[in-house]
mmCIF file of the N, C-alpha and C atoms, coordinates in Angstrom:
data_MODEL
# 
_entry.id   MODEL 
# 
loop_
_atom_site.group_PDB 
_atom_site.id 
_atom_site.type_symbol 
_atom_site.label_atom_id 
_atom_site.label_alt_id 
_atom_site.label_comp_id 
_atom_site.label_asym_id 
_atom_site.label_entity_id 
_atom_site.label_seq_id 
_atom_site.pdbx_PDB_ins_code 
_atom_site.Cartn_x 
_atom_site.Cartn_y 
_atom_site.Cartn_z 
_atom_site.occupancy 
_atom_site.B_iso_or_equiv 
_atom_site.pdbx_formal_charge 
_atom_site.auth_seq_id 
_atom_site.auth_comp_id 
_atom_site.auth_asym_id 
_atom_site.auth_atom_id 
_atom_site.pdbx_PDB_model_num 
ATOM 1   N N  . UNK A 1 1  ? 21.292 -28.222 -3.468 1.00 0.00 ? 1  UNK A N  1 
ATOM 2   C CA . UNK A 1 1  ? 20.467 -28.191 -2.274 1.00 0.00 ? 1  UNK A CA 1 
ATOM 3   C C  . UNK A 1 1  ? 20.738 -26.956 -1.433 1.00 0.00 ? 1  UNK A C  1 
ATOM 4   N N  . UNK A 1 2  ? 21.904 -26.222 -1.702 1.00 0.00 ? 2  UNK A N  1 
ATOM 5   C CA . UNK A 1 2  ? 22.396 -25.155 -1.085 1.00 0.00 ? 2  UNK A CA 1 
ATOM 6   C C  . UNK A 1 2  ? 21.048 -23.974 -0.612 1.00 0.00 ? 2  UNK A C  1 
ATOM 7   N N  . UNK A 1 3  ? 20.745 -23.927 -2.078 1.00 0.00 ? 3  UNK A N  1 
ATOM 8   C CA . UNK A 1 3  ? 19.846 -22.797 -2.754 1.00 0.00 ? 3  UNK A CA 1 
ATOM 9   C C  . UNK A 1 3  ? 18.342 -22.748 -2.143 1.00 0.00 ? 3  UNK A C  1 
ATOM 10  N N  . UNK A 1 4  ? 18.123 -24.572 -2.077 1.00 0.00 ? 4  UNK A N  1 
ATOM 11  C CA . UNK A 1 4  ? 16.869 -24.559 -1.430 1.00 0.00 ? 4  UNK A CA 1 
ATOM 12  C C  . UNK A 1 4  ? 17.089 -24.456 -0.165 1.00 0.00 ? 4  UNK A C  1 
ATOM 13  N N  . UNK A 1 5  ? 18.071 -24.667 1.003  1.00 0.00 ? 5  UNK A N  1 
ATOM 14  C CA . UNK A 1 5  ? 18.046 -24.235 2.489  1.00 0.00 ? 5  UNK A CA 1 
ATOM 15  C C  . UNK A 1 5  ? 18.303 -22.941 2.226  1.00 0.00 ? 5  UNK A C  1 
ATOM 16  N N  . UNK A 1 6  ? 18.489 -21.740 1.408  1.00 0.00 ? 6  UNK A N  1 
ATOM 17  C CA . UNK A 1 6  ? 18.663 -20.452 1.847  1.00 0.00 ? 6  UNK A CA 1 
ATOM 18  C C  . UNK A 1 6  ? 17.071 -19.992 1.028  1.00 0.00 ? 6  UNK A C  1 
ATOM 19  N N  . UNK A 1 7  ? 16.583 -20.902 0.288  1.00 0.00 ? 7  UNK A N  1 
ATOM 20  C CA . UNK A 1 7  ? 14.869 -20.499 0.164  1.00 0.00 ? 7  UNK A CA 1 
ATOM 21  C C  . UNK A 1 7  ? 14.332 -20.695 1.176  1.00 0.00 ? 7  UNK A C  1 
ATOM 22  N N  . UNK A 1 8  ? 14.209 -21.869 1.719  1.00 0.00 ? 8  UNK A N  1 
ATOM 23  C CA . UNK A 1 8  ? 13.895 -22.207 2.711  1.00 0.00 ? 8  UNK A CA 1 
ATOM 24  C C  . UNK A 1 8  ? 13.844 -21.442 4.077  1.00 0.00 ? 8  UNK A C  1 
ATOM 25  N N  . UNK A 1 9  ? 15.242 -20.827 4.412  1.00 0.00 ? 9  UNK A N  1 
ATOM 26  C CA . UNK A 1 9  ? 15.636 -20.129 5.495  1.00 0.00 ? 9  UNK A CA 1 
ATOM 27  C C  . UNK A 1 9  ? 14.839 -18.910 5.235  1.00 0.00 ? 9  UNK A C  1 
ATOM 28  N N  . UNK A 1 10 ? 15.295 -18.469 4.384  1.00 0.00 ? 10 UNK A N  1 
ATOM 29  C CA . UNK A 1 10 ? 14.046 -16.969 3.947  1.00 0.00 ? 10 UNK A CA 1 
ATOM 30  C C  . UNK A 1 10 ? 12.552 -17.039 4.011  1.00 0.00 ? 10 UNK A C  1 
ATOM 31  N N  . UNK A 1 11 ? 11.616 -17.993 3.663  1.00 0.00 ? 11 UNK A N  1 
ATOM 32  C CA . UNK A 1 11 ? 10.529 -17.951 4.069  1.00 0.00 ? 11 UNK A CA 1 
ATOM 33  C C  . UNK A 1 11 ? 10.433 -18.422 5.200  1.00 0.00 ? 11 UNK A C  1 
ATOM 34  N N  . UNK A 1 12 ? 10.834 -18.969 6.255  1.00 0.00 ? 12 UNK A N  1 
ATOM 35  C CA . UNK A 1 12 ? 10.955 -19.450 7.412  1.00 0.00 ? 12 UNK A CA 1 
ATOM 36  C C  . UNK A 1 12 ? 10.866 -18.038 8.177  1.00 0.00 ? 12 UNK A C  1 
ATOM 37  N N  . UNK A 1 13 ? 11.859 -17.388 8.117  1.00 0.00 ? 13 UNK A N  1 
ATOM 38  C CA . UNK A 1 13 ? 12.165 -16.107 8.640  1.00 0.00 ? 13 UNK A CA 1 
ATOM 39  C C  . UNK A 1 13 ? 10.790 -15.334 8.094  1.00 0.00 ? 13 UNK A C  1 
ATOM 40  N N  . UNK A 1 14 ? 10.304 -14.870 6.890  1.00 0.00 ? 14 UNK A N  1 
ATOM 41  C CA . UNK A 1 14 ? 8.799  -14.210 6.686  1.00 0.00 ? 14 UNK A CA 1 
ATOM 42  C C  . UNK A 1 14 ? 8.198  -14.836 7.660  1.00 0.00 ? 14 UNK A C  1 
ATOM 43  N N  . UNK A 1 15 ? 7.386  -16.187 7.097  1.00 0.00 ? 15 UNK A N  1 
ATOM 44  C CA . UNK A 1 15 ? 6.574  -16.379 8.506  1.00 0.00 ? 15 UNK A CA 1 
ATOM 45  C C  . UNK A 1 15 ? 6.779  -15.909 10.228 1.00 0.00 ? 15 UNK A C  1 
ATOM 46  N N  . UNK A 1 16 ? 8.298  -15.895 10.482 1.00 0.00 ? 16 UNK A N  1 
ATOM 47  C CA . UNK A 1 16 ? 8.654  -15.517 11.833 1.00 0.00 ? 16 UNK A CA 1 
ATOM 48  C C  . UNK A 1 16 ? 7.771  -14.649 11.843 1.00 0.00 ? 16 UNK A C  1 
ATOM 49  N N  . UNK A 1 17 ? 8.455  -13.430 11.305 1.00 0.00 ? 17 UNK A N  1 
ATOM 50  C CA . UNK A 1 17 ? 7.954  -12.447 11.300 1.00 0.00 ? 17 UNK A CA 1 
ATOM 51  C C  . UNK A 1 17 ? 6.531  -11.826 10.440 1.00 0.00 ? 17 UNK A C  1 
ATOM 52  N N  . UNK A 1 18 ? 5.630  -12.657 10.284 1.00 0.00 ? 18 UNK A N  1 
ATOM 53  C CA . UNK A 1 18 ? 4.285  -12.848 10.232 1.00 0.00 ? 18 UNK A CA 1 
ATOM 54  C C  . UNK A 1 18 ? 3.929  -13.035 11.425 1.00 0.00 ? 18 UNK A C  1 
ATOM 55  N N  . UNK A 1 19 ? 4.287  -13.726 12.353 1.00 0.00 ? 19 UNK A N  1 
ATOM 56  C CA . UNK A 1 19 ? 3.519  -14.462 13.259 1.00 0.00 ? 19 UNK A CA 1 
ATOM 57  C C  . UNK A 1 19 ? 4.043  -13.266 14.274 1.00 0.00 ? 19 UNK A C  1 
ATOM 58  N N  . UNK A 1 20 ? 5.406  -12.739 14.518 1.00 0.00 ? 20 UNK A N  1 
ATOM 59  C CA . UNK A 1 20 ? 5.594  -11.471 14.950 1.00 0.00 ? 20 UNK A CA 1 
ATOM 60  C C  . UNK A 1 20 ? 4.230  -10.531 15.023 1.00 0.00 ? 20 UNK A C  1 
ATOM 61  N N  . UNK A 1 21 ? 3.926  -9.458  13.572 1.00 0.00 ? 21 UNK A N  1 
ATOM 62  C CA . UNK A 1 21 ? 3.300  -8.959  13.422 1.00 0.00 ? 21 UNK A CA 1 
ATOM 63  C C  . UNK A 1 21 ? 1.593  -9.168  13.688 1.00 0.00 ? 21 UNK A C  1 
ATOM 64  N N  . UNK A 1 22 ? 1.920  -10.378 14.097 1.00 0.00 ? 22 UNK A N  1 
ATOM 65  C CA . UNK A 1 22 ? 0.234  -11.151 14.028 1.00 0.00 ? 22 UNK A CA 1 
ATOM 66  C C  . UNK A 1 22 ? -0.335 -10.709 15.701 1.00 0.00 ? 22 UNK A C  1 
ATOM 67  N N  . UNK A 1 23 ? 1.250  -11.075 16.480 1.00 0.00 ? 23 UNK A N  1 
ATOM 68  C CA . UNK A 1 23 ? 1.093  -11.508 17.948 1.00 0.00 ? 23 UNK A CA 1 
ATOM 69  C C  . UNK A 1 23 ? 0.970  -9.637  18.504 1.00 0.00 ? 23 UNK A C  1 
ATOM 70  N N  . UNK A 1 24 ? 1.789  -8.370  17.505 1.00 0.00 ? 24 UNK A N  1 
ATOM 71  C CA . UNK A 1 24 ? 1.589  -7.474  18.206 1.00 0.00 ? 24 UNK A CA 1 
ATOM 72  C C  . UNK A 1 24 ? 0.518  -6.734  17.437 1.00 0.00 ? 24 UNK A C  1 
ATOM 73  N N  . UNK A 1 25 ? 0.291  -6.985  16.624 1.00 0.00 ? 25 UNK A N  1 
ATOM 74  C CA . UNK A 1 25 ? -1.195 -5.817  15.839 1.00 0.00 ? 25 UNK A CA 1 
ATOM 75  C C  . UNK A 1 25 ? -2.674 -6.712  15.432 1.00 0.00 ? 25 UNK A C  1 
ATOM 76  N N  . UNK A 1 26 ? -2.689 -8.128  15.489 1.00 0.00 ? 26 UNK A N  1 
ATOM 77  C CA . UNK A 1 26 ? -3.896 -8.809  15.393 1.00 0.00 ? 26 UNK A CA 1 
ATOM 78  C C  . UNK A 1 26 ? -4.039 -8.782  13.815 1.00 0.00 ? 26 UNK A C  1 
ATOM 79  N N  . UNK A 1 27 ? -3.068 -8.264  12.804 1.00 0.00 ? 27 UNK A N  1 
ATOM 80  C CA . UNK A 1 27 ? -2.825 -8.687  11.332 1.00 0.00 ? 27 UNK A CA 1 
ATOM 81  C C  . UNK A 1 27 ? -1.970 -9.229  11.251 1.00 0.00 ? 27 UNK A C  1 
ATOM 82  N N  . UNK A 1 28 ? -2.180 -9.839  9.986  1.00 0.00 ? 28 UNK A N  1 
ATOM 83  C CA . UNK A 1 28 ? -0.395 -10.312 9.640  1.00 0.00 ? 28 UNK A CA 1 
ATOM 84  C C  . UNK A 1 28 ? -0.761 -10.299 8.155  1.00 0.00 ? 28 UNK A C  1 
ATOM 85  N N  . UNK A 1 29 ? 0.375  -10.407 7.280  1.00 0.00 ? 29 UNK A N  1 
ATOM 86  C CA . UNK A 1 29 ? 0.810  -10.300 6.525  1.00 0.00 ? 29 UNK A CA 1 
ATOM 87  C C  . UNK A 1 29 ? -0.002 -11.014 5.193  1.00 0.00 ? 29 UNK A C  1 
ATOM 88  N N  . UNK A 1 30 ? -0.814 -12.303 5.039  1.00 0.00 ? 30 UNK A N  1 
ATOM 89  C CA . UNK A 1 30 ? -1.858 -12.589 4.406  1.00 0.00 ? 30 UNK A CA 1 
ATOM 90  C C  . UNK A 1 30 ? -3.073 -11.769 4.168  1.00 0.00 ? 30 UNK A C  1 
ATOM 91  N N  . UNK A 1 31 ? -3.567 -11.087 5.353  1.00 0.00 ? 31 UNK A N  1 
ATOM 92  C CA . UNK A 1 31 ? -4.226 -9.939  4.900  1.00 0.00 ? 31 UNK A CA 1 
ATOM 93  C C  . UNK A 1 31 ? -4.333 -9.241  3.935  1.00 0.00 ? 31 UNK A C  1 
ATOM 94  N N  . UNK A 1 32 ? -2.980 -8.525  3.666  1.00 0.00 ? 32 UNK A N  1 
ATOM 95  C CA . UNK A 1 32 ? -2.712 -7.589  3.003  1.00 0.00 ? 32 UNK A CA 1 
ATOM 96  C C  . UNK A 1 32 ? -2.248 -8.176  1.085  1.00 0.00 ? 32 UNK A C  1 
ATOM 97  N N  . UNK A 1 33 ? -2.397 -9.425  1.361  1.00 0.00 ? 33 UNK A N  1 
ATOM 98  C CA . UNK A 1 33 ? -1.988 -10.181 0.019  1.00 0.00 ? 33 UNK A CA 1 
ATOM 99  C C  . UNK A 1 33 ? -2.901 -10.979 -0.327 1.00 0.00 ? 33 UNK A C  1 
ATOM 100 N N  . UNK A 1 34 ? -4.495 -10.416 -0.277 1.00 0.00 ? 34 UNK A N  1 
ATOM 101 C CA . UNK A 1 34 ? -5.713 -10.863 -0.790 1.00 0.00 ? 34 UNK A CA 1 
ATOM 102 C C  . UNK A 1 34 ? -6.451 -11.484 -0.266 1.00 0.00 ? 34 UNK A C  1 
ATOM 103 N N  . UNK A 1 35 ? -6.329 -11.227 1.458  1.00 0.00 ? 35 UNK A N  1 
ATOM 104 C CA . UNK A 1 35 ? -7.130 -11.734 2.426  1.00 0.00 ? 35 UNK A CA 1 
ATOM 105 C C  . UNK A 1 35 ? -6.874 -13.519 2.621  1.00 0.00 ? 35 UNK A C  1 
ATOM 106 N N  . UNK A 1 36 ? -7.504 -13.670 4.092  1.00 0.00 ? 36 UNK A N  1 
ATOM 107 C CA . UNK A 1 36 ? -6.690 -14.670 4.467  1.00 0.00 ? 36 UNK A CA 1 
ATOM 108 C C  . UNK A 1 36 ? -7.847 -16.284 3.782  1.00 0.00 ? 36 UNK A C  1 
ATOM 109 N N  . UNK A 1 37 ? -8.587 -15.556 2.686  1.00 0.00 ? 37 UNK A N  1 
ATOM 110 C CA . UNK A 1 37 ? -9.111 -16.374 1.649  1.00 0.00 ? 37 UNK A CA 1 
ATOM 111 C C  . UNK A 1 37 ? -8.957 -16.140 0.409  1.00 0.00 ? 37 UNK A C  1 
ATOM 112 N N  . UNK A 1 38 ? -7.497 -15.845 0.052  1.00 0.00 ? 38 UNK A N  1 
ATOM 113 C CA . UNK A 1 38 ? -7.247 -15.418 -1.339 1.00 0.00 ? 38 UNK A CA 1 
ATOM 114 C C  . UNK A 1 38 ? -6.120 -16.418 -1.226 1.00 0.00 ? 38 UNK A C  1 
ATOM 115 N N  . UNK A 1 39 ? -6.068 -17.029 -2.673 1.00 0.00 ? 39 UNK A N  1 
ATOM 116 C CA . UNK A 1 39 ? -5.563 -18.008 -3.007 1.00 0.00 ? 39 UNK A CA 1 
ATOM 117 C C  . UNK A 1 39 ? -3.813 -17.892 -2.962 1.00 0.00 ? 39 UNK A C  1 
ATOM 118 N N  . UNK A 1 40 ? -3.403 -16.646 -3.366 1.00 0.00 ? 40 UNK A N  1 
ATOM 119 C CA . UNK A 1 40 ? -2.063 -15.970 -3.027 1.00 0.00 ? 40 UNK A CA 1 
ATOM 120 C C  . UNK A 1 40 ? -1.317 -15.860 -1.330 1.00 0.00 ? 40 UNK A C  1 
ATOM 121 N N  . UNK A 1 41 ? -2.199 -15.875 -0.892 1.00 0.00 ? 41 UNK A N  1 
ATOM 122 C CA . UNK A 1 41 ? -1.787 -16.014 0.829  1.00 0.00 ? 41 UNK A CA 1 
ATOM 123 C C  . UNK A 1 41 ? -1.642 -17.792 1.165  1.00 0.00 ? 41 UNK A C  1 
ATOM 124 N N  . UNK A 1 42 ? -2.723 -18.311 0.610  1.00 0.00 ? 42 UNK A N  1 
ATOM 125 C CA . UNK A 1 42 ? -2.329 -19.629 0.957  1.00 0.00 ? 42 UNK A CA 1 
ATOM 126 C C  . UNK A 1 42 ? -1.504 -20.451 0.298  1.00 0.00 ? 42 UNK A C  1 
ATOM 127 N N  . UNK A 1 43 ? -1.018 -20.097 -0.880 1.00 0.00 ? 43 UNK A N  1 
ATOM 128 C CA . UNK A 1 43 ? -0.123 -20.492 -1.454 1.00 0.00 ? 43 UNK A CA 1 
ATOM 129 C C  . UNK A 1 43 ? 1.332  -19.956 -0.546 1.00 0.00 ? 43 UNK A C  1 
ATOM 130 N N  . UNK A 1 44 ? 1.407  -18.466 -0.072 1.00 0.00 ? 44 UNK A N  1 
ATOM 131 C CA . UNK A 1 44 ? 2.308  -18.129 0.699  1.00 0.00 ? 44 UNK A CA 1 
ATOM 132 C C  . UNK A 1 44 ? 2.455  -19.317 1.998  1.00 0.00 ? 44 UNK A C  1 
ATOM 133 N N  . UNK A 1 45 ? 1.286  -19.643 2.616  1.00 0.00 ? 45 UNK A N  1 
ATOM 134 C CA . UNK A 1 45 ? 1.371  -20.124 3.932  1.00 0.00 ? 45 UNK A CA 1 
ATOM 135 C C  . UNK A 1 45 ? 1.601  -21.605 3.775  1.00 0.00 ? 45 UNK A C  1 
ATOM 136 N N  . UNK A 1 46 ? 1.525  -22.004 2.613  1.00 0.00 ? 46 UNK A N  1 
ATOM 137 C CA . UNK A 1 46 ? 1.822  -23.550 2.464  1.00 0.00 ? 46 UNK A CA 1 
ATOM 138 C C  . UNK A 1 46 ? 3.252  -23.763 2.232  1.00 0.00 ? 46 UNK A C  1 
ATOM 139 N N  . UNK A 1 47 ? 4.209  -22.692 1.091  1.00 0.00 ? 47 UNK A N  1 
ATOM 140 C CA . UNK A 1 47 ? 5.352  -22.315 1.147  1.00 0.00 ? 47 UNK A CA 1 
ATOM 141 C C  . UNK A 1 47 ? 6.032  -22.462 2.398  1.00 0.00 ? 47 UNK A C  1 
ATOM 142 N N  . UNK A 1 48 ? 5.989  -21.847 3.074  1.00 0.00 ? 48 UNK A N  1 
ATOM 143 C CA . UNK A 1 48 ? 6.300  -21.029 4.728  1.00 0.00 ? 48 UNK A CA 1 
ATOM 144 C C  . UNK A 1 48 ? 6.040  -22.686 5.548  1.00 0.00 ? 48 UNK A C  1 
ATOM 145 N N  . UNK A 1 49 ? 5.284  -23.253 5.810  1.00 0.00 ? 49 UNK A N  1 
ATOM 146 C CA . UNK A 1 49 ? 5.031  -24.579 6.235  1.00 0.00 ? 49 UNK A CA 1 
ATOM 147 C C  . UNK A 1 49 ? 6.171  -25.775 5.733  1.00 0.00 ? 49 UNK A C  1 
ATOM 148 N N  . UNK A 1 50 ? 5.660  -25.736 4.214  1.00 0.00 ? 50 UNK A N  1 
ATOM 149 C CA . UNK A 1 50 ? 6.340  -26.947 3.735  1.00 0.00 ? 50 UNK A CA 1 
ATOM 150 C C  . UNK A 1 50 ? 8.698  -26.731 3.836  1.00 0.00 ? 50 UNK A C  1 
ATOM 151 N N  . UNK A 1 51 ? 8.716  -25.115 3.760  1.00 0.00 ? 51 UNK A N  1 
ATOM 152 C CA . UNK A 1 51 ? 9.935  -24.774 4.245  1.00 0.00 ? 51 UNK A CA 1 
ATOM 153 C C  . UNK A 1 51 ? 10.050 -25.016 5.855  1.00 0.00 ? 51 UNK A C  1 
ATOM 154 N N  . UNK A 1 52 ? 9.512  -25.009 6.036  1.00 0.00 ? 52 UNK A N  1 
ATOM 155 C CA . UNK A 1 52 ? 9.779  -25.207 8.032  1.00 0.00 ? 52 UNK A CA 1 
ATOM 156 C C  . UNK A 1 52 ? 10.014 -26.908 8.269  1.00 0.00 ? 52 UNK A C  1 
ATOM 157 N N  . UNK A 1 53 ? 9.063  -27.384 7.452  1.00 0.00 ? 53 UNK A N  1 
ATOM 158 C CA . UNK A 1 53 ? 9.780  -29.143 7.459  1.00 0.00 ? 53 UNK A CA 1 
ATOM 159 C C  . UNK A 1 53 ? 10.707 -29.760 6.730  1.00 0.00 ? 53 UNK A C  1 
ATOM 160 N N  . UNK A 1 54 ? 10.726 -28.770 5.303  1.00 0.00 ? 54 UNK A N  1 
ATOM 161 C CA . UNK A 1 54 ? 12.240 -29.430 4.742  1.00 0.00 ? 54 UNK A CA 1 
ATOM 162 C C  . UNK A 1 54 ? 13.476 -28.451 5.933  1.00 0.00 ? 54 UNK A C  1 
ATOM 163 N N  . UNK A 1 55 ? 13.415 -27.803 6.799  1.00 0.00 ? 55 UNK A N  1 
ATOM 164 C CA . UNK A 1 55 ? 14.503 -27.474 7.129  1.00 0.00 ? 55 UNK A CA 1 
ATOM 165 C C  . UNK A 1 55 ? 14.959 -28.365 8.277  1.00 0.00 ? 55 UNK A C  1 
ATOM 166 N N  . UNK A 1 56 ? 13.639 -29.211 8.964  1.00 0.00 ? 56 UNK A N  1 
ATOM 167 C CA . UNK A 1 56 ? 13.278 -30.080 10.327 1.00 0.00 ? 56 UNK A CA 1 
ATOM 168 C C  . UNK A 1 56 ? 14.029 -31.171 9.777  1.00 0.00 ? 56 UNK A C  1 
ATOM 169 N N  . UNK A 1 57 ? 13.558 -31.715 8.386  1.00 0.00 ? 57 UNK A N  1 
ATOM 170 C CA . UNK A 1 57 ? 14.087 -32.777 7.801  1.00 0.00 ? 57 UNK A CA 1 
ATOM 171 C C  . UNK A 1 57 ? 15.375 -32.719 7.716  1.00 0.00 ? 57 UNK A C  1 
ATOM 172 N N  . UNK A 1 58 ? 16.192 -31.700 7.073  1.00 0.00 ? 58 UNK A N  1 
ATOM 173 C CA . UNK A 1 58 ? 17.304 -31.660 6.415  1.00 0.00 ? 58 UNK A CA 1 
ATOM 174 C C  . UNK A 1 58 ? 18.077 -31.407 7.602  1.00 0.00 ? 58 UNK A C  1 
ATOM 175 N N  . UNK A 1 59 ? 17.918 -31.063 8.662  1.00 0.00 ? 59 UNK A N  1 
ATOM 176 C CA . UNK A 1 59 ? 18.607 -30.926 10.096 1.00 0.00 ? 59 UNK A CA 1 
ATOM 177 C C  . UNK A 1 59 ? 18.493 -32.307 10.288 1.00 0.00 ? 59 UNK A C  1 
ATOM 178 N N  . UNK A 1 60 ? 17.675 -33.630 10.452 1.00 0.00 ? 60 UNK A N  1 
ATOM 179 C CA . UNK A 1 60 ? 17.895 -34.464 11.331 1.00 0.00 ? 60 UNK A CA 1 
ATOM 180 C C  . UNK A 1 60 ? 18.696 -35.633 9.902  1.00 0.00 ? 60 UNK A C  1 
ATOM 181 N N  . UNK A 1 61 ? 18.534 -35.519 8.950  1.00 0.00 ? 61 UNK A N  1 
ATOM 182 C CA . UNK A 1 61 ? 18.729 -36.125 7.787  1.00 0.00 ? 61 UNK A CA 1 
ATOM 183 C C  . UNK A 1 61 ? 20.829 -35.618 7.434  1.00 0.00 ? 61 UNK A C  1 
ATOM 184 N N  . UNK A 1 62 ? 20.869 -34.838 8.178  1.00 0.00 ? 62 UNK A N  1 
ATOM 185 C CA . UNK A 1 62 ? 22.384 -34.389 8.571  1.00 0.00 ? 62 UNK A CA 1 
ATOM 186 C C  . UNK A 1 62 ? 22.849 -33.335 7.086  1.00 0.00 ? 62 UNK A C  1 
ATOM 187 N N  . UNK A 1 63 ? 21.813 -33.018 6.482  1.00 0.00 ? 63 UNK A N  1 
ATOM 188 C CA . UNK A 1 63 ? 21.560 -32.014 5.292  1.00 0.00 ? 63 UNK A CA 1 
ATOM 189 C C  . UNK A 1 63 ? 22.034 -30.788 5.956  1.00 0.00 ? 63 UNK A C  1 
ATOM 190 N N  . UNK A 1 64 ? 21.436 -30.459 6.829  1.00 0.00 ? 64 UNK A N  1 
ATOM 191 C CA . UNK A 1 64 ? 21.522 -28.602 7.142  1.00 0.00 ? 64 UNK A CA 1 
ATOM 192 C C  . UNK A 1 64 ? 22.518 -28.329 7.898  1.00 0.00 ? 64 UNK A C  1 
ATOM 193 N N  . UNK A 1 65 ? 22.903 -27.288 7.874  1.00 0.00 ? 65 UNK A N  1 
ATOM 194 C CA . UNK A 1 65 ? 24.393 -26.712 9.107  1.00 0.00 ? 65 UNK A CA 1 
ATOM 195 C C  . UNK A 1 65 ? 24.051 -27.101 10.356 1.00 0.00 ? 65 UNK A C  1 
ATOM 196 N N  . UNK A 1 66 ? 25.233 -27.675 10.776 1.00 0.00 ? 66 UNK A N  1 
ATOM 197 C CA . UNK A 1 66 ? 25.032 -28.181 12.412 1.00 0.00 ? 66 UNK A CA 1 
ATOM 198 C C  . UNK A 1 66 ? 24.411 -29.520 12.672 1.00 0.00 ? 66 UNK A C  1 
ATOM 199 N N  . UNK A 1 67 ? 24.143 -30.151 11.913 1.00 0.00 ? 67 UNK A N  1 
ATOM 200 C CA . UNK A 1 67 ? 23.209 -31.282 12.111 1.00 0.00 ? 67 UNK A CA 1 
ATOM 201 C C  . UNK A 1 67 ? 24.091 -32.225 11.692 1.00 0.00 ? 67 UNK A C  1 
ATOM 202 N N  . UNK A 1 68 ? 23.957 -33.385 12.227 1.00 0.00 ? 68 UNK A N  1 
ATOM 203 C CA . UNK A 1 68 ? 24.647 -35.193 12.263 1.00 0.00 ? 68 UNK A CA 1 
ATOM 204 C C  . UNK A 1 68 ? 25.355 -35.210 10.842 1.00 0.00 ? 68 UNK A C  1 
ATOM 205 N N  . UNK A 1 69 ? 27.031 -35.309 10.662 1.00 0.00 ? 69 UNK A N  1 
ATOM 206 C CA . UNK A 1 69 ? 26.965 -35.833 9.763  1.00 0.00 ? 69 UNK A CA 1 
ATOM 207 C C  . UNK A 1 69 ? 27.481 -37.113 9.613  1.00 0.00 ? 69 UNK A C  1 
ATOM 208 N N  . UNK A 1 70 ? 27.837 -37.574 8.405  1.00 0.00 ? 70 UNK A N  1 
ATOM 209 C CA . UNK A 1 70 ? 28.349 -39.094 8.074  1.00 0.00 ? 70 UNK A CA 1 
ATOM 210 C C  . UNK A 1 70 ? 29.697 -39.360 8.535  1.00 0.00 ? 70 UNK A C  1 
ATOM 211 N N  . UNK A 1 71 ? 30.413 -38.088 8.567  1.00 0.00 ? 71 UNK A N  1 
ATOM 212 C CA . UNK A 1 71 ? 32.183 -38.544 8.496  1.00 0.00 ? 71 UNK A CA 1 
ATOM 213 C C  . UNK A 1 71 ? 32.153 -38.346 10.059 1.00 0.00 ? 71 UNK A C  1 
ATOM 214 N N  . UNK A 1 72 ? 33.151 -38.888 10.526 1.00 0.00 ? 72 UNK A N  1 
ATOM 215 C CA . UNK A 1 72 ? 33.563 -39.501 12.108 1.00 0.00 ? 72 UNK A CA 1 
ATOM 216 C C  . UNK A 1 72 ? 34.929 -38.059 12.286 1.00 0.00 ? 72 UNK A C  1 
ATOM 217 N N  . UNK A 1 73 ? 34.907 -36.732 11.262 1.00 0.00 ? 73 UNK A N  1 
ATOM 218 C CA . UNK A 1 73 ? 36.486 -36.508 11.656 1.00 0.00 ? 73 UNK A CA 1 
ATOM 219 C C  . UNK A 1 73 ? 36.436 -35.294 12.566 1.00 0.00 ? 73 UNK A C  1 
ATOM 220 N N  . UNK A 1 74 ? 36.709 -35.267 13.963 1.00 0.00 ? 74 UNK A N  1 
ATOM 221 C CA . UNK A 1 74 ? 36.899 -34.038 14.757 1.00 0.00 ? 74 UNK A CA 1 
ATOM 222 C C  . UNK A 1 74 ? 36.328 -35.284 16.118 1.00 0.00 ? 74 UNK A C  1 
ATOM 223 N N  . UNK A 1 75 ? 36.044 -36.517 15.753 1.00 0.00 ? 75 UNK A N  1 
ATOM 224 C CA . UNK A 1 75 ? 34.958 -37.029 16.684 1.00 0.00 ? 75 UNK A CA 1 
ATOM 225 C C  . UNK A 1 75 ? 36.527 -37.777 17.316 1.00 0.00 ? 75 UNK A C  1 
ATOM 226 N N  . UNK A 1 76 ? 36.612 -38.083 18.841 1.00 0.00 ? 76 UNK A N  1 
ATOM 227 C CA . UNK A 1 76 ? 37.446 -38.366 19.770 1.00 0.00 ? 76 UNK A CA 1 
ATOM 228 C C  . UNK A 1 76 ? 37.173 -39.989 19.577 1.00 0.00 ? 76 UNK A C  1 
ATOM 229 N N  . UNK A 1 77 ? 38.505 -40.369 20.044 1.00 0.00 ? 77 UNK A N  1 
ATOM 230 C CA . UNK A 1 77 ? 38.567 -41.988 19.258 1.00 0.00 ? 77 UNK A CA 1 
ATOM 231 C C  . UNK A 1 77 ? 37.378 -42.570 21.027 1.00 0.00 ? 77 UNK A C  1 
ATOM 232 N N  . UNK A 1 78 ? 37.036 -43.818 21.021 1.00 0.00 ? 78 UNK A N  1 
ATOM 233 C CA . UNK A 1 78 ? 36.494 -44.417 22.126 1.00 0.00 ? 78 UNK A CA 1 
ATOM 234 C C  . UNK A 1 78 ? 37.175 -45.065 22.828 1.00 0.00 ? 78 UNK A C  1 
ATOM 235 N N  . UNK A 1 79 ? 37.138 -44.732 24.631 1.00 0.00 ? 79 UNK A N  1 
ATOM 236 C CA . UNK A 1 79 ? 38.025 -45.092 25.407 1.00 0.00 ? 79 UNK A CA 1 
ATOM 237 C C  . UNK A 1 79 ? 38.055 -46.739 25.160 1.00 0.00 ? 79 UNK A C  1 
ATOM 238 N N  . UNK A 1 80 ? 39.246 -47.255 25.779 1.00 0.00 ? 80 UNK A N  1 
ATOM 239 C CA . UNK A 1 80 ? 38.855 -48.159 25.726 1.00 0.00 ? 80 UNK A CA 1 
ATOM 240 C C  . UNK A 1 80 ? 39.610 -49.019 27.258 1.00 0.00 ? 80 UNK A C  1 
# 
């Protein structure tokens, strides 16, 4: 699962910076990869999507760095 959060993280980051390039020149990056009705861009943009929710998932699912996990150890005992 390693492999797919650092796929994941990488197209996450393209789109960023799609949506970057989008917000300062009015293109972005589908354009240029067979127009934003060429089957190659939307395959890109479904990629880029479906990575942005396995990373949403795998954060609350205690999968991704920083997120909830199972073991209790660093966690302070409860007053009592």
């Amino acid at each position: 699962m390693d492999m797919v959060n650092k796929v994941a993280w990488i197209l996450v980051v393209i789109g960023a910076l799609n949506w970057l390039l989008f917000g300062l020149t009015g293109s972005d990056v589908g354009s240029y990869v067979g127009g934003m009705d060429g089957i190659v861009a939307k395959i890109i943009y479904i990629l880029v999507g479906v990575s942005g929710l396995w990373l949403i998932a795998s954060k609350f699912m205690g999968k991704g760095k920083g997120g909830p996990s199972n073991s209790d150890a660093g966690m302070a005992a409860p007053m009592q």
